[in-house]
N, C-alpha and C positions, 0 to 999 in steps of 0.2 A: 514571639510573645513579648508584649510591652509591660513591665511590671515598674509599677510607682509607690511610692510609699509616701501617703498620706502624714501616716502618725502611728508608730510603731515603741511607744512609751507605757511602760506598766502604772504610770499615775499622771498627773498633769497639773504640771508646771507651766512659766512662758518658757517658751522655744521649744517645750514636751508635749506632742498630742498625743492623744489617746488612738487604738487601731484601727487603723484605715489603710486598703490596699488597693489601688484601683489598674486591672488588669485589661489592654486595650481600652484605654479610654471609657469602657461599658461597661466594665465590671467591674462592679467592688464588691471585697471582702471586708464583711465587720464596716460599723459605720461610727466608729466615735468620735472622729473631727473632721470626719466630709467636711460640714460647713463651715468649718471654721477654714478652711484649708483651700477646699477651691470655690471658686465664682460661680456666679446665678450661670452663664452660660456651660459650664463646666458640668455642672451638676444635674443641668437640663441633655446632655450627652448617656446619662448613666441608665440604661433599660434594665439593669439585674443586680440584686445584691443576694451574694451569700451571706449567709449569720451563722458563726461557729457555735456562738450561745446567747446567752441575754443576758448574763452581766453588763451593768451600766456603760462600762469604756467601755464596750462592744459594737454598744447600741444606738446611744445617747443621740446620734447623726440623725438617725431615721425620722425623729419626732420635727429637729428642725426642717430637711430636706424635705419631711412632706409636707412644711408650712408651706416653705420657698414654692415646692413647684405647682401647690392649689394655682390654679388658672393659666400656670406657664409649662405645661408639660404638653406634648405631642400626643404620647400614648402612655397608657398604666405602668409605672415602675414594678416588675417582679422581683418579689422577697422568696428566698429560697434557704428552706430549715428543717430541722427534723418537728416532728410534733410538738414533742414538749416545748422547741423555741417559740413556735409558732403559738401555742398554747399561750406561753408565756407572756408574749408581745402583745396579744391580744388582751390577754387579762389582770396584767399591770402596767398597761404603757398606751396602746391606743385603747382605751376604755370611756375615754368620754368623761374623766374628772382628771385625771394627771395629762392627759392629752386628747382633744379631739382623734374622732377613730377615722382616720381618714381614708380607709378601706371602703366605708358606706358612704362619705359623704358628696355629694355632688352637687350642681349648680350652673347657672347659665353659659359662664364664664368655664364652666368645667364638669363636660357632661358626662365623663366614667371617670373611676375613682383612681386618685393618683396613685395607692397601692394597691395590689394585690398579694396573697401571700398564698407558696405554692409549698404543698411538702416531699421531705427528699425520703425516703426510704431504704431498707436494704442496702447492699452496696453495687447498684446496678446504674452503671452507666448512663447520664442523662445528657439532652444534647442544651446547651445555655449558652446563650450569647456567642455561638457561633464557636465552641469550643467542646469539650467534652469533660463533666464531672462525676468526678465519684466522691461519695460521703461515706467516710467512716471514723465510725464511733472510737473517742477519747476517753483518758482519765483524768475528770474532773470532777468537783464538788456541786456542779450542776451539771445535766446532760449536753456535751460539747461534742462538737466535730472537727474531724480534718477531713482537706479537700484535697482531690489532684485531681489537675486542672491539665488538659491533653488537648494540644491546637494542631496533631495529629503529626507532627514531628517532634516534640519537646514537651515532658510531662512536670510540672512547678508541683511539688508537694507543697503546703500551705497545712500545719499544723495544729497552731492555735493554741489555745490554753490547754496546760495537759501534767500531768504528772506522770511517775513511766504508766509504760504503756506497752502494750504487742501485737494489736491486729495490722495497726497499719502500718507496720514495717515488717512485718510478712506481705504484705503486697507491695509495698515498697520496695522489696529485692528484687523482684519479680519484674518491675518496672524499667529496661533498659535504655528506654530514652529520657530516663529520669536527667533531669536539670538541673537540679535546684530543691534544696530541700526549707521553709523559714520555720523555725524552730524556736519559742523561748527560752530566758534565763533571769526569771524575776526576782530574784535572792540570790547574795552570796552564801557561799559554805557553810559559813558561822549559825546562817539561820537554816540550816537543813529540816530540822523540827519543824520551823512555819512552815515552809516549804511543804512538806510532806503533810501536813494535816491542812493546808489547801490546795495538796493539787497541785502546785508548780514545781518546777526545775530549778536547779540551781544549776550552777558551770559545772559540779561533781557531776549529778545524776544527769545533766545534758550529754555529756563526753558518753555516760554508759548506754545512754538512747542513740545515741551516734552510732557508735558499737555494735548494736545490736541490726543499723543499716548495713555493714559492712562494706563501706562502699567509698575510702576515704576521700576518691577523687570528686564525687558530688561536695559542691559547695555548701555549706552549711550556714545559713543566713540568719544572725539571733536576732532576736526581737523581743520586747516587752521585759526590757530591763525597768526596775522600778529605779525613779530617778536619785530618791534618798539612794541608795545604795548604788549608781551607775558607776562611779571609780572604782568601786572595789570590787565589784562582778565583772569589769572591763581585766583589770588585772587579773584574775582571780583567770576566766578566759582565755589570756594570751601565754598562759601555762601549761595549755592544751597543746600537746603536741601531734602531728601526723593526722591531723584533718583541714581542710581549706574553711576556716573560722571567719563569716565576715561581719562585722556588727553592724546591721544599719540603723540607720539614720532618716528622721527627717527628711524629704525633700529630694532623698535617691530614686533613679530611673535605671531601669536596667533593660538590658534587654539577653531574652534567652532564644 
């Protein structure tokens, strides 16, 4: 499994994008600097996006990417959410005043519509872009997800926005070809209190959701550190002892 990091920043700065994860070239997770990040050909490669939620970094990609590919797509880009995203997406975002709804619209040049959007339910195995996901429900201040993502040897957990939490690391233990786990930590310490009344992690309560995997040999991959504060949650992190802690970055490829 080929995993790329877009933009893995909790605000946006230059050199900080916002989330974007694009797995096997086809897939991406969270779309908030697809375009800024890869090329019209690139972009034209992507048949499926997951959405963890619909906060703006999350999202922000989709309105541009479905400018870009009006007349240059092959076949309908599938968006994959729970209701409420999908709800969401629809009723503040392609709506036809903040953005054309580009689910209805079509044209000579483009005769079905660049997206479609599909919903994820329960937490029951679905098959998507040639891989196998399950969605389950987060702790956050809007209704989020996490994904694990199974190419039938190697399962990526892909967590997302979240404050603690417990369903999905009870199936996460469960999980023995687990790989990989990406994780946030968008506040230091100091700020526990914001933290906690939005829903995010800090490096404290990241290390206790670790914990709670038990599994110290899985990689722990942070992400969506906010940039104001990226040295001091960077430190704050490398204090963490007896888990494999790795901070990415910008522009990382991995492969699991």
């Amino acid at each position: 499994m080929k995993f790329r990091v877009l933009g893995c920043s909790g605000g946006q700065v230059p050199g900080k994008n916002l989330s974007s994860y694009l797995v096997n070239d086809s897939l991406l997770i969270d779309s908030g600097s697809v375009t800024s990040v890869l090329d019209l050909r690139a972009q034209q490669q992507i048949r499926n996006i997951l959405i963890t939620h619909v906060h703006l970094d999350h999202v922000m990609g989709l309105a541009t990417m479905a400018d870009n590919l009006f007349g240059n797509c092959k076949s309908t880009v599938h968006v994959w959410g729970i209701d409420e995203v999908i709800a969401a997406i629809k009723s503040s975002f392609f709506n036809d005043t903040v953005w054309p709804d580009f689910t209805q619209i079509t044209g000579d040049s483009q005769p079905w519509p660049v997206m479609t959007f599909h919903s994820l339910a329960g937490e029951d195995p679905m098959p998507i872009a040639g891989l196998t996901v399950i969605m389950v429900r987060v702790n956050h201040v809007v209704p989020s997800t996490a994904f694990f993502i199974d190419d039938g040897k190697k399962t990526l957990l892909h967590v997302g926005d979240t404050g603690p939490t417990e369903r999905v690391w009870q199936i996460a233990r469960r999980k023995r070809n687990l790989c990989a786990v990406v994780l946030e930590a968008s506040f230091p310490n100091r700020l526990q209190s914001h933290a906690d009344m939005s829903r995010h992690l800090t490096p404290r309560t990241l290390a206790h959701e670790v914990e709670k995997l038990g599994r110290p040999s899985v990689p722990i991959l942070v992400t969506h550190l906010k940039p104001q504060y990226r040295l001091e949650i960077i430190r704050e992190l490398k204090k963490i002892k007896g888990y494999r802690l790795r901070i990415l970055k910008e522009g990382n490829s991995l492969r699991f």
